[in-house]
C-alpha positions as CSV (number, residue, x, y, z in Angstrom):
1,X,-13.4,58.2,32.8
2,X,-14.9,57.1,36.1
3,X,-17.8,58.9,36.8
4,X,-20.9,57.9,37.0
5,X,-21.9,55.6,40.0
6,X,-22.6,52.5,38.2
7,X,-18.8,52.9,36.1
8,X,-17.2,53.5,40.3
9,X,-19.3,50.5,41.3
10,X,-17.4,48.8,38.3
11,X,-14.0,49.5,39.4
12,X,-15.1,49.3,42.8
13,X,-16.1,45.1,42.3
14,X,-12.9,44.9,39.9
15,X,-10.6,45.4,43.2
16,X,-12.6,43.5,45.5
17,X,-12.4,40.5,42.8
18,X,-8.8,41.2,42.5
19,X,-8.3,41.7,46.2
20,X,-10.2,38.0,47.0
21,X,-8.1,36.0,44.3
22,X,-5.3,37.6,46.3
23,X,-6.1,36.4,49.4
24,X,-7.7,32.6,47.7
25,X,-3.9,32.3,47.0
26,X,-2.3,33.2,50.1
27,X,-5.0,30.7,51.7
28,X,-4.0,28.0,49.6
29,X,-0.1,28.8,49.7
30,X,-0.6,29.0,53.4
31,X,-2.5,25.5,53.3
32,X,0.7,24.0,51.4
33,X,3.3,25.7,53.4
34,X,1.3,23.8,56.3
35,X,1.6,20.3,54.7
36,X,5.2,21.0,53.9
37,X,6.5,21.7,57.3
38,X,4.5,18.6,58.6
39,X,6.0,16.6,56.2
40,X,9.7,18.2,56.2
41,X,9.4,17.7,59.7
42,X,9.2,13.6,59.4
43,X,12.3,14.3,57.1
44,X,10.6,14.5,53.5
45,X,11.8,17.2,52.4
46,X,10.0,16.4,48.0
47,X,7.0,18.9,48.5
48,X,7.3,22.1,46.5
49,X,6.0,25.7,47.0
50,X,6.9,27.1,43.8
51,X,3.0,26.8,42.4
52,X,1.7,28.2,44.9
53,X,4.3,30.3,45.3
54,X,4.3,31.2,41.9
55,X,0.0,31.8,42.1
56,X,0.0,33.8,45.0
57,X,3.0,36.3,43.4
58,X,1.0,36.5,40.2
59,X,-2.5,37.0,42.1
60,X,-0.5,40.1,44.1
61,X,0.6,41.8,41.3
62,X,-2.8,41.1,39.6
63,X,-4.0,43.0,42.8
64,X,-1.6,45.9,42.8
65,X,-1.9,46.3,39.0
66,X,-5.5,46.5,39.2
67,X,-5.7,49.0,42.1
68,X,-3.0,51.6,40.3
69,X,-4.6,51.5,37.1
70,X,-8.4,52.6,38.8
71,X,-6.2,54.8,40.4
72,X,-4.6,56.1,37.2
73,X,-7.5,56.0,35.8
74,X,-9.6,58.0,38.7
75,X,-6.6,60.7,38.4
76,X,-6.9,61.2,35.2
77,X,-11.2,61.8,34.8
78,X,-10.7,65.5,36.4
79,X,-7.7,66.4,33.5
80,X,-9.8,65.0,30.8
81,X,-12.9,66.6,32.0
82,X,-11.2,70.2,32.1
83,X,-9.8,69.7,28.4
84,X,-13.5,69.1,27.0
């Protein structure tokens, strides 16, 4: 149940962390992508996304997965407060 300030501060930091490895990944995808282009550009076309790729996907869902169960979580503190 969240409902004391330090337990919202708690999920509160667990998004943000969430929300910044999200955006680490995007960086670093978006720093690869970069290189990439440069290089597929001179006709080399041996660099791969798919880690970076694959990071940023799993740091999104990380994200979104975090956020809906606070949420869930949030929701559910008023039901479980009215049953006790």
């Amino acid at each position: 149940m969240v409902s004391s300030t330090e337990e919202k501060a708690a999920a509160f930091d667990k998004i943000v962390a969430a929300h910044k490895r999200h955006v680490d990944a995007v960086s670093a995808y978006n720093q690869r992508l970069k290189v990439a282009r440069a290089e597929r550009e001179c006709g080399d076309w041996s660099t791969k996304l798919d880690a970076e790729y694959s990071a940023m996907s799993d740091a999104q869902s990380g994200f979104i997965g975090t956020c809906q169960d606070l949420a869930d979580l949030a929701l559910s503190a008023p039901a479980m407060q009215a049953t006790s």
